[in-house]
C-alpha positions in Angstrom: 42.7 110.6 58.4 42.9 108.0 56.1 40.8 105.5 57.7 37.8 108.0 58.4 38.2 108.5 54.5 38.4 105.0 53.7 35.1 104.5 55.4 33.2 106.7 54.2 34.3 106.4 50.5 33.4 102.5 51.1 29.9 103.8 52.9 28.9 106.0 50.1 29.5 103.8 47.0 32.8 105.0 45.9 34.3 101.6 46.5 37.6 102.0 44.0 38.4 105.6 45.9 38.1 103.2 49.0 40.2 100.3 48.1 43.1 103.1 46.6 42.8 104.6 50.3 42.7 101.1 52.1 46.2 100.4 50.3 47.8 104.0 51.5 46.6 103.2 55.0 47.9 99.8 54.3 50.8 101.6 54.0 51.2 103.8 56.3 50.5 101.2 58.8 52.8 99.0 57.7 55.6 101.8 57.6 55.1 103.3 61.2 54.4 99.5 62.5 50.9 100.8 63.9 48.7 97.4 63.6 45.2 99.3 65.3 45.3 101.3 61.5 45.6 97.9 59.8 43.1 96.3 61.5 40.8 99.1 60.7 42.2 99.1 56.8 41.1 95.2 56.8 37.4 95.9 58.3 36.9 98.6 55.5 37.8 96.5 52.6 36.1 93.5 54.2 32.9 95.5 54.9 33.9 96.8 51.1 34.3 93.0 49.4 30.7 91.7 51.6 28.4 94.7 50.2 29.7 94.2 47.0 28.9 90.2 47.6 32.4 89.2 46.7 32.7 87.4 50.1 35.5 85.1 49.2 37.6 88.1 49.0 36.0 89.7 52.8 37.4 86.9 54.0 41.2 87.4 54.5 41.4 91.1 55.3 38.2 90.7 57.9 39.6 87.4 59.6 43.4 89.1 59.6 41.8 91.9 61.2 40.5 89.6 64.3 43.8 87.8 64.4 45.6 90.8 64.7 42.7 92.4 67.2 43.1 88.9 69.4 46.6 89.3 69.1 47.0 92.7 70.4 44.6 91.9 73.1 41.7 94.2 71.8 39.0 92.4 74.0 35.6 94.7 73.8 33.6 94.3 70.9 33.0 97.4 69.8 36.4 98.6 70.1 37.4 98.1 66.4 33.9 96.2 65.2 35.4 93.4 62.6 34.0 90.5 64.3 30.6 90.7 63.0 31.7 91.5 59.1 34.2 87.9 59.9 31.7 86.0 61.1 29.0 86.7 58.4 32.2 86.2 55.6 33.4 83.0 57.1 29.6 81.8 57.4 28.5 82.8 53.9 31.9 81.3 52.5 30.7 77.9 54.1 33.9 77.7 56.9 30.5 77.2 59.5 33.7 76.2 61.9 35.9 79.2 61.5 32.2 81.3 62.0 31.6 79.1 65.3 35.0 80.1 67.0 34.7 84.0 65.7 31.0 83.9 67.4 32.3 82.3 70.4 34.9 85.2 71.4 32.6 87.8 70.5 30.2 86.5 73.1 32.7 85.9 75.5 33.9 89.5 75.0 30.2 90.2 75.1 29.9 88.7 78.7 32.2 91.4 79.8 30.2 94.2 78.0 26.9 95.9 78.6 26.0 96.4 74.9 22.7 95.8 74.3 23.4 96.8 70.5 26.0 93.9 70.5 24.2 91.5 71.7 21.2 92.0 69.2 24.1 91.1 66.7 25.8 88.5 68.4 22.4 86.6 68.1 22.1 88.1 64.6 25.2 86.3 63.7 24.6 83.3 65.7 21.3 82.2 63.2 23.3 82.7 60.3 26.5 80.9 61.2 
């Protein structure tokens, strides 16, 4: 339940709760070798470090998160949703290239997909990278 926690301590404005959860699912994650939970522990403290505008730190944990997504073959887009957060970090931190390639799985992934929802944010994403 730390994830759920996470989130919504990050979603109401309680961001140093969040982070001190983030690092015990961090944790936990790490421990029992369950990379899904560390994904989801990088999308919160991304989505954390963006809405507080500190968007060189979003970066890392948001773009680890897709690696690790990519990695374990996580291919629909709304499965664990990190790819929008890494695209609007990258963009905003001027890596327009590293922004490009994020955008280009998520619409492939999108291709595969009937999301209208996702869509309206892959072209969202697509004017601002």
């Amino acid at each position: 339940l730390l994830y759920p926690l996470a989130l919504v301590q990050a979603l109401t404005g309680r961001a140093d709760e969040a982070r001190g959860t983030v690092a015990r699912l961090r944790d936990e994650a790490t421990r029992h070798g369950v990379r899904p939970l560390l994904v989801r522990a990088g999308g919160v403290l991304g989505m954390l470090e963006l809405s507080e505008g500190n968007v060189d730190a979003a970066v890392e944990p948001l773009t680890e998160a897709s690696r690790l997504l990519d990695e374990m073959g996580f291919a629909h887009p709304g499965a664990v949703p990190v790819l929008g957060d890494a695209i609007e970090a990258l963009a905003c931190s001027g890596d327009s290239e590293g922004a490009g390639r994020l955008l280009d799985r998520l619409e492939r992934q999108l291709e595969a997909v009937s999301s209208a929802s996702a869509r309206a944010g892959a072209l969202l994403y697509r004017g601002g990278a």
